[in-house]
C-alpha atoms as one frame of an Amber mdcrd trajectory, in Angstrom:
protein
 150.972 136.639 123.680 153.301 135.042 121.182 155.964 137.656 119.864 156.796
 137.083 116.327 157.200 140.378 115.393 161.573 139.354 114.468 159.987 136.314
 112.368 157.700 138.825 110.315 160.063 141.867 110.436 163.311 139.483 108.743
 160.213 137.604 105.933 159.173 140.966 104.804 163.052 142.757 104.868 164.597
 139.541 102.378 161.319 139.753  99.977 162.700 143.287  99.967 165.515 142.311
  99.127 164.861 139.989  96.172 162.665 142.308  94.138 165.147 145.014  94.626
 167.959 143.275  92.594 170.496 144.374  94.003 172.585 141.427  95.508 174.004
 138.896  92.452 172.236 135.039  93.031 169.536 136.575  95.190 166.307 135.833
  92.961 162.869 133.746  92.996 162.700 130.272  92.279 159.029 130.284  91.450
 157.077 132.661  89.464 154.623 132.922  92.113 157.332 133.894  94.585 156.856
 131.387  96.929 160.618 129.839  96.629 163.667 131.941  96.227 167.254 131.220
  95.966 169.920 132.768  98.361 173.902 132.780  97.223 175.974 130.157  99.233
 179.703 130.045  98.188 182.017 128.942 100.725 184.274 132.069 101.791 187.546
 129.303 101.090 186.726 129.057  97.825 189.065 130.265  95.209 187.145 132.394
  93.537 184.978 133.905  96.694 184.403 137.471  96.376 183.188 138.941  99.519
 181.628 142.116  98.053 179.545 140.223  95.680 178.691 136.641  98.025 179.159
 137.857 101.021 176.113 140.897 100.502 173.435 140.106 101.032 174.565 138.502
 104.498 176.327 141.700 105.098 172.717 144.059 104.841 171.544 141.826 107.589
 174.006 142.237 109.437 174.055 146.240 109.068 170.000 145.750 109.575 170.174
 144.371 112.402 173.236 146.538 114.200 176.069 144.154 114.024 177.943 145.862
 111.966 178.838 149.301 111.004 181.054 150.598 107.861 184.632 150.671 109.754
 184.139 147.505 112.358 186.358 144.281 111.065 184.979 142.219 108.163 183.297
 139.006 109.499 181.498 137.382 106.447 181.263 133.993 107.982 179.889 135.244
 110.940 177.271 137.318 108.992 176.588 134.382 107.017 175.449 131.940 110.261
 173.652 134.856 111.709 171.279 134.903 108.464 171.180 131.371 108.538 169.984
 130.748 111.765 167.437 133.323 111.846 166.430 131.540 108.437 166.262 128.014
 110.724 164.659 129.639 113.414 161.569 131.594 111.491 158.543 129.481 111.147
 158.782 131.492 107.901 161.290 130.097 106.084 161.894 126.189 105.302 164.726
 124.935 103.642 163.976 122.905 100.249 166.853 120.581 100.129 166.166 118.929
  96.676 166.170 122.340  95.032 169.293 123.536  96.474 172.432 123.241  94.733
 175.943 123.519  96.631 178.329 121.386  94.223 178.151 124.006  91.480 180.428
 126.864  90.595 177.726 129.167  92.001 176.208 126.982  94.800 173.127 128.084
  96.243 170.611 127.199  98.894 166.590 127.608  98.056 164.060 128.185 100.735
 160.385 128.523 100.304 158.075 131.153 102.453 155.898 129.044 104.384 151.696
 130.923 103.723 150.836 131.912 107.719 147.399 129.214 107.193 149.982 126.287
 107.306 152.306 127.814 110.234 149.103 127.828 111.776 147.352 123.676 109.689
 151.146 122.566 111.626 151.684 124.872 115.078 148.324 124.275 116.923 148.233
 121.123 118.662 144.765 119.025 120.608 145.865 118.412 123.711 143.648 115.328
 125.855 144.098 113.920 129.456 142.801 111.035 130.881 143.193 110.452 134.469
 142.999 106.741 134.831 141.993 106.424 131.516 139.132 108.426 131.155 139.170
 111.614 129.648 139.207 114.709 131.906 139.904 117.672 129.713 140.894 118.648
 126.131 142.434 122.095 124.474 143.762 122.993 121.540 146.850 125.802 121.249
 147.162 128.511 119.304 150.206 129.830 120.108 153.095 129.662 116.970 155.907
 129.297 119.217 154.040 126.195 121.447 152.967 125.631 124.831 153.735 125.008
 128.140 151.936 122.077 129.555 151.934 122.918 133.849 150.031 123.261 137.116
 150.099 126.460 136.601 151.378 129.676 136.449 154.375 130.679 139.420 152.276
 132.320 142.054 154.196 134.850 143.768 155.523 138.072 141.765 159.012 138.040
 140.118 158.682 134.331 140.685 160.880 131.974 137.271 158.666 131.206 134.625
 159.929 128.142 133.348 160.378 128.019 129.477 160.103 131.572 127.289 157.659
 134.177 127.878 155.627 134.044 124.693 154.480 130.168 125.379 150.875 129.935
 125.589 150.527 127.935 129.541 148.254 124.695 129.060 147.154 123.822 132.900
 146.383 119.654 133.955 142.626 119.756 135.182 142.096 119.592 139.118 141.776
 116.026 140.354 138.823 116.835 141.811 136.728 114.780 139.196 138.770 111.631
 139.941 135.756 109.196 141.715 138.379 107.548 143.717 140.136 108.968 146.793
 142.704 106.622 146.961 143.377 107.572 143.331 142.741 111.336 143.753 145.261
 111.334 146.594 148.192 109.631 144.657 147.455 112.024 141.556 147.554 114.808
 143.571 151.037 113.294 145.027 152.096 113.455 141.571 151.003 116.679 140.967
 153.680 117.968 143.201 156.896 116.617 141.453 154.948 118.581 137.887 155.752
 122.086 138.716 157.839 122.932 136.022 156.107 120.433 133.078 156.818 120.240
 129.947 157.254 122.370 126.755 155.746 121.537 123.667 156.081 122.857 120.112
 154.744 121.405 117.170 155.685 122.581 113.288 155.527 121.184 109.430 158.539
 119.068 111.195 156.686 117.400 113.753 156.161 117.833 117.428 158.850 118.185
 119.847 159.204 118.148 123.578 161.388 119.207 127.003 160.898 117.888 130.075
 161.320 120.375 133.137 159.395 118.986 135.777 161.379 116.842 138.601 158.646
 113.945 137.672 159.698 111.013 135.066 157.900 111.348 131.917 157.657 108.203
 129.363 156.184 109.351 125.711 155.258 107.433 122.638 155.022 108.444 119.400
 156.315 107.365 115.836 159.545 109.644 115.855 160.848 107.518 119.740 163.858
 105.535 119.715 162.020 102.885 121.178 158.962 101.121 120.054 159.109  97.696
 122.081 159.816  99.412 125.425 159.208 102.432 127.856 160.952 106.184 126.565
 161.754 107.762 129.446 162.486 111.823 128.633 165.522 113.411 129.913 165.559
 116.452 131.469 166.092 119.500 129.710 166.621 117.479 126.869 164.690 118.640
 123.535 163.516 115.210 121.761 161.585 115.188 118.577 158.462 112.746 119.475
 156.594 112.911 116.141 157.619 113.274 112.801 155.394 114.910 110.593 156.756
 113.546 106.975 157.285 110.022 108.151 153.621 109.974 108.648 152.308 111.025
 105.655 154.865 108.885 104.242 153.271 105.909 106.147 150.062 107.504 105.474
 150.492 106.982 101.517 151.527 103.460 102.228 148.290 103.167 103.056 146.684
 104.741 100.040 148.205 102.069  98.164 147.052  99.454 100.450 150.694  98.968
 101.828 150.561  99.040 104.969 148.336  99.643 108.144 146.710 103.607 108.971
 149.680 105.170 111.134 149.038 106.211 114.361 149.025 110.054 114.417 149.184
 110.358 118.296 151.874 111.409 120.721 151.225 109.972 124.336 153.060 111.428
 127.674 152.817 109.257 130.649 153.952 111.239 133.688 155.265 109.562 137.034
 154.831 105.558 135.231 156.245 103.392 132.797 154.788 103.599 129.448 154.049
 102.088 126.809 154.357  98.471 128.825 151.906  95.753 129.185 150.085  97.820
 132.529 146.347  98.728 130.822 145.948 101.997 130.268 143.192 102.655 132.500
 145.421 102.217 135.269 147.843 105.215 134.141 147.210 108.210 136.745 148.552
 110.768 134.443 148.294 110.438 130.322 148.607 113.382 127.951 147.577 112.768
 124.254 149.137 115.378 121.656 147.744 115.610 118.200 148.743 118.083 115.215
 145.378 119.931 114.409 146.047 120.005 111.438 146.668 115.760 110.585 143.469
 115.415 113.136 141.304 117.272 110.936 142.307 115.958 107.634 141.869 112.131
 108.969 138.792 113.152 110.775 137.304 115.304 107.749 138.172 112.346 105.353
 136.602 110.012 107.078 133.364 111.335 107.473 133.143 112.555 103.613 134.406
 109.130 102.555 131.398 107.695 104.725 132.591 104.238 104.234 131.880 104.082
 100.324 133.865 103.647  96.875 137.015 105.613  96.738 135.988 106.815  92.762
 132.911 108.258  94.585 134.107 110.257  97.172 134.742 114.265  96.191 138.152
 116.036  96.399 138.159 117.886 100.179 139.855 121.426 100.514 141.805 119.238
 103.422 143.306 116.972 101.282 143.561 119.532  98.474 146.429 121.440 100.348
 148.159 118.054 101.965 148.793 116.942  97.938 149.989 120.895  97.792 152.211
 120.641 100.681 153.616 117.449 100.295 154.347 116.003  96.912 157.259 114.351
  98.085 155.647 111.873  99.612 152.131 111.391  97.293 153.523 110.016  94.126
 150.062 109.685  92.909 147.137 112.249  93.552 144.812 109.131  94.860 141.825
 109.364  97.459 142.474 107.693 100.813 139.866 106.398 103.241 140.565 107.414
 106.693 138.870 106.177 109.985 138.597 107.799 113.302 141.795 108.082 114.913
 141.695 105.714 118.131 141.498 107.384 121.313 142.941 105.945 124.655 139.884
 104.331 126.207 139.238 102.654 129.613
């Protein structure tokens, strides 16, 4: 079970809020409400006046019990705890080029993200491949991402690693592995992979955590390094995919400016990787998609078919990407996608 209910409860209080009227500089930015702008004058500013800047971080803190008419002013502290809860709702995104903080009455604008695209963005396709061939392949549902394990802690009151509402994605047995030899060194493997690794993929792109005691080598277009192996740090959060650079790349492309980006994230567990080794000889690979970018590339490319970009129709797909992205497609333009490559033997 993933529990959003703090998410949904703080999206439906602050559209509240706006149509009410009631707190100056608190108003929508679009006529279809999708955007609104949120007051955000610095409390050192000369003329800062906490009843009138400071209220509508003040209601959330009195919604949410932090404060009580008597208890100590804090406005900058009720002022962070709105804005993180802002950062931390797959709700809310921040729209940077719409904000405006260098003005007499600065402001920030965020837009309410529609629950479809949490959903286009949050689900991930998840493939192994044991020695390069494939051996299993899920998809996640869960918002707030997945933990990717043996399996669940088997005694009661046993540590769960990660948070509670992950959705727990299990490696497939060996027990399909033809070779012994190789069966028996997976299996080795297996048991430095307790603890895995998290996963959570958004509009942002796809990030990761390794737990496990194992050493865990990713690629992906968001790595540091694209000429040699990534090796993940534990307990470290690193962002393996970005999600804008792609379709960034991806319009390149359009325009016949480059080559079709690679929208895969790789996880190579107990080995180098990427290195010159073939990839058939990996024990362990894990291949991450965004469900979302697969479908679009996979639903372009069969209703392009091969033929004349003026003759292909508009898909719903691509429809919303143009919607969701304008940043990035200066020109509304029909791409022809091919199947993304898979890791083969």
């Amino acid at each position: 079970m993933c529990d959003r209910n703090g998410g949904r409860r703080l999206r439906q209080w602050l559209i509240e809020q706006i149509d009410s009227g009631m707190y100056p500089g608190l108003i929508w930015e679009s006529e279809e409400k999708s955007m609104f702008r949120i007051p955000w004058k610095h409390a050192g500013k000369q003329d800062y006046n906490q009843e009138v800047d400071a209220s509508i971080f003040k209601a959330w803190a009195v919604f949410k019990g932090k404060f009580k008419e008597g208890d100590k002013a804090e406005p900058a502290t009720w002022k962070t705890r709105l804005r993180c809860a802002l950062n931390k709702s797959p709700d809310f995104e921040e729209v940077t080029d719409r904000s405006q903080l260098d003005i007499s009455e600065p402001y920030k604008v965020y837009r309410i993200v529609p629950e479809e695209e949490q959903k286009s963005f949050s689900q991930m396709v998840i493939s192994f491949y044991y020695g390069g061939k494939l051996v299993g392949q899920t998809a996640t549902t869960c918002p707030e991402g997945c933990r990717l394990s043996l399996g669940q802690p088997a005694l009661p009151g046993a540590k769960l690693y990660g948070p509670e509402g992950l959705e727990l994605v299990r490696f497939p047995p060996a027990d399909a592995i033809p070779s012994e030899r190789q069966r028996q060194v997976t299996r080795k493997l297996f048991g430095h992979l307790e603890r895995g690794v998290l996963l959570h993929s958004s509009r942002q792109g796809v990030l990761v955590k390794r737990l496990c005691q194992g050493r865990v080598f990713c690629s992906g277009n968001a790595v540091l390094c694209k000429d040699r192996p990534n090796k993940l740090e534990r307990d470290e959060v690193v962002k393996v995919f970005d999600t804008s650079q792609f379709f960034r790349e991806l319009q390149h492309f359009y325009n016949n400016q480059g080559r079709l980006p690679d929208s895969r994230v790789v996880l190579c567990f107990g080995e180098e990787f990427p290195d010159l080794t073939p990839l058939r000889s990996k024990l362990i690979l894990v291949q991450i998609e965004q469900l979302y970018v697969r479908q679009l590339v996979e639903e372009a490319s069969k209703s392009c078919g091969g033929g004349s970009l003026a003759q292909t129709p508009e898909a719903p797909q691509l429809d919303q990407f143009f919607r969701m992205f304008p940043d990035v497609c200066t020109s509304h333009q029909r791409p022809f996608f091919r199947e993304n490559q898979q890791i083969t033997v």
